[in-house]
Phi, psi and omega in degrees: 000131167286176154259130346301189164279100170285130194231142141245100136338070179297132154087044126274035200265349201176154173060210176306325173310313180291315212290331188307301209294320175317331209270296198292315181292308163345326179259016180107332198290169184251088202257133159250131183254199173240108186262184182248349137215192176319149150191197191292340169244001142240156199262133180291212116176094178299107194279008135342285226277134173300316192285340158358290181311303174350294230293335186274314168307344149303297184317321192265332162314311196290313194306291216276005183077056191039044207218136161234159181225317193222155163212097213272113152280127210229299193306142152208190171238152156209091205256152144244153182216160190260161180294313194304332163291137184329120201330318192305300166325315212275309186315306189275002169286302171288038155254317196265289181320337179281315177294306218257346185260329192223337167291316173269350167271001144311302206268356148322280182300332174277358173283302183319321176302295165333313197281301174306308177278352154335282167294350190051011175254013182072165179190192174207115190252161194228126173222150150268102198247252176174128191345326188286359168270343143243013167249358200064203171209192209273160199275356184277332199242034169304331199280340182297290212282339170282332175289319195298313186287335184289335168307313174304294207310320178258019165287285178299339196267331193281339201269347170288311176245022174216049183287331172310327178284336237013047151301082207275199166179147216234148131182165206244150186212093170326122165256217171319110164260111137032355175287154192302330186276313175332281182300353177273339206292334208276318203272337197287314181294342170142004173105250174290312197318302191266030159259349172270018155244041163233057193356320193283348195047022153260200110283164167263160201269133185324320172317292182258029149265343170301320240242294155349278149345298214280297190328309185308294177276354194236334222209315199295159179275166207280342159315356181251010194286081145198359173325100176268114200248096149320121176227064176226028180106318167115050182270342173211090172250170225221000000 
């Protein structure tokens, strides 16, 4: 990996994304994030658009002197939609979740991969995906909790098939953080009622899935690459 390390960050504009790209700049590295649109520090891209992912890695390649190092999927949704909606509702809510939580961190990963064997020089992705990929979610969030396992699922497949290349991969998987979407979900479900099913009685703090996250791309060893790090409370342990 060079020095410093070029990192690109999806889904830094807030919450976890910011605190992750702050964790990484603290540590020298030279990170660029992403937002849905431009602004000083992140390259825009609505991941909504099938071709997005493409383009913003390109974007972010040019940014980075042609060089990636690490690449942290971050960006997602947590939209809800009931089985009782109208098909068309229910398709296209898991069509947008499906694109923006687990179709553009596939086409993330997959330039990353391209790029590292290109080059022969290895790399390391970090995807965040979430308790609800082995615990599931709420009958409103099926679709949530299936892009969050397909995210595992294809974590473990990339760290299976190029750990030879030295290529890792990661990933972390969050139960309730602390975030502006978080904190609206914790007051729709009753509050208190679900914090007493969290043993630690908080949610977490952005901060230390960013710790996490940062550790994953900078420090853990490469023995550890298909490695999945529960950050919930112990509200689901495995």
């Amino acid at each position: 990996m060079s020095s410093p390390p070029h990192i690109l960050v999806t889904g830094s504009s807030r919450g976890i994304g910011r605190a992750v790209f702050d964790s990484l700049s603290a540590r020298g590295a030279q990170v660029v994030g992403h937002a849905r649109h431009d602004g000083p520090d992140v390259i825009g891209a609505d991941l909504e658009d099938s071709g997005a992912a493409d383009a913003l890695w390109d974007r972010a390649l040019e940014r980075l002197d042609g060089q990636i190092d690490v690449l942290i999927n971050n960006a997602g949704v947590f939209e809800p939609i009931a089985p009782e909606s109208p098909l068309d509702a229910w398709q296209g809510a898991w069509g947008r979740t499906m694109q923006i939580n687990l179709q553009a961190s596939a086409d993330l990963c997959r330039r990353a991969v391209l790029h590292w064997r290109a080059r022969k020089s290895g790399g390391r992705i970090v995807n965040v995906a979430s308790r609800a990929a082995y615990r599931g979610d709420s009958p409103a969030h099926w679709h949530y909790a299936a892009s969050k396992a397909g995210m595992v699922g294809m974590t473990k497949s990339i760290a299976r098939g190029y750990a030879g290349e030295g290529i890792l991969a990661f990933a972390v998987c969050p139960g309730f953080v602390m975030t502006g979407m978080a904190e609206d979900y914790v007051a729709s479900r009753g509050g208190e009622k679900l914090l007493a099913d969290i043993p630690l009685g908080r949610v977490a703090q952005p901060e230390e899935v960013a710790s996490v996250a940062t550790y994953l791309a900078l420090d853990a060893p490469a023995s550890m690459t298909g490695a999945v790090l529960d950050v919930n409370g112990a509200s689901f342990v495995r």
